[in-house]
C-alpha positions, 0 to 999 in steps of 0.5 A: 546471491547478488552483492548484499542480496538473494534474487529469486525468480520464476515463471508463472502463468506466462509471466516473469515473478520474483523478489529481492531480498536485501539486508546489510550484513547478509550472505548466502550459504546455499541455494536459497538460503541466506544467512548472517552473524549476530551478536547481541550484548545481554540488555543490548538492542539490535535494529535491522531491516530487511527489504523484499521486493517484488518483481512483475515482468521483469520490473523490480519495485522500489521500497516504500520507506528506503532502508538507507532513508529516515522514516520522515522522508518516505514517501508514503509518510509524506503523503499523509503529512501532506494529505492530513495538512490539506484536511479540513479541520473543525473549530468548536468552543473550547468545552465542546471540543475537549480531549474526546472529540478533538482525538476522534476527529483527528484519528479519523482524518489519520485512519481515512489517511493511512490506507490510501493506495496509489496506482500505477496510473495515479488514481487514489483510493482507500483500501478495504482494510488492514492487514488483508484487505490492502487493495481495491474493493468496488463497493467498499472503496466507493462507498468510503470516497463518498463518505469522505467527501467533506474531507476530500473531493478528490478522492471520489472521482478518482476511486471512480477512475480506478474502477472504471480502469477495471471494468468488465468488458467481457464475459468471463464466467470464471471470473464472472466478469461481464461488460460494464461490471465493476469488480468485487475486489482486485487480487493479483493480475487486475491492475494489468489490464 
C-alpha cells in the first residue's frame, strides 16, 4: 500500500505486469487486501470510484476519465464530441426526416463514434464490439472503416495503418502467423511489435 493505493506486481513470460488501485478513503488491512469504512444514511446515496490501472514494463497507464475531473473533460468524451461535431449531417424536409430517422442517423454517428480505440502510435480504429470485443479485429475493424467512409476518410487509412503495423512477417505456427498475414484479432502482447 502506497498512500491511498495498493500496487500489485508481477512478472510473467519476462515482462514486468501489475496495477494500481486507488480510491479516496482506502487502507490496507493485509497483504493484498484493502479496505474501508462506509456509512450510508437510510435513503441515502453514495458515489465513489475506483481507479485501476494497469502496468506493462514498468509504465503505469493514466485513467481515461480521471477520478479528480468532470466526465465532460475526458479525453475519450472529447474525442467523440469532437469526432460527432466534424460528422457529416443529413438535411431532408421536415416530413422525411421526422423523429425516426433523424434519431437513426444521430445514434449511428454516436455507436460508430463510441468504439474507436487510439494506439500508441496514433492510429484510430473501431473495435469489434462491446464488452469483449474492445480491440482490433482485421477483417471486422476494416470492413467498418470502409463502410464508414461517407462519414470519415480518415478512418480507413488508418485502420490500414494500425494492421499493417501488425502484419505477419514470420511463420510462427503457433500463432499461425506468416509474412504478409494480416491478424484475426489483437489480444495481449500484439501492439509490442
Amino acid at each position: 500500500m502506497e498512500g491511498q493505493s495498493l500496487l500489485a506486481e508481477a512478472v510473467a513470460a519476462g515482462r514486468h505486469c501489475g496495477a494500481r488501485v486507488r480510491s479516496d478513503g482506502l487502507t490496507a488491512t493485509a497483504p493484498g487486501i484493502v479496505s474501508g469504512d462506509l456509512t450510508v444514511p437510510a435513503r441515502g446515496e453514495w458515489r465513489g470510484t475506483i481507479e485501476v490501472l494497469p502496468i506493462v514494463d514498468h509504465e503505469e497507464s493514466q485513467p481515461a476519465y480521471p477520478r479528480d475531473a468532470p466526465l465532460h473533460d475526458a479525453v475519450p468524451v472529447k474525442r467523440l464530441r469532437d469526432w460527432q461535431e466534424a460528422s457529416p449531417t443529413v438535411e431532408l424536409p421536415g416530413e422525411l426526416r421526422g423523429e425516426l430517422l433523424g434519431g437513426v442517423l444521430d445514434r449511428s454517428v454516436q455507436d460508430l463514434g463510441s468504439p474507436r480505440i487510439r494506439t500508441g502510435g496514433g492510429n484510430e480504429f473501431i473495435a469489434a464490439g462491446a464488452p469483449w470485443f474492445m480491440t482490433l479485429f482485421g477483417r471486422d475493424s476494416l470492413l467498418t472503416a470502409w463502410m464508414a467512409l461517407p462519414i470519415d476518410q480518415q478512418l480507413a487509412p488508418s485502420t490500414l495503418r494500425a494492421l499493417a503495423a501488425l502484419q505477419g512477417r514470420k511463420v510462427n505456427p503457433a500463432t499461425e502467423e506468416e509474412p504478409g498475414r494480416i491478424l484475426h484479432e489483437v489480444r495481449r502482447n500484439n501492439w509490442r511489435r
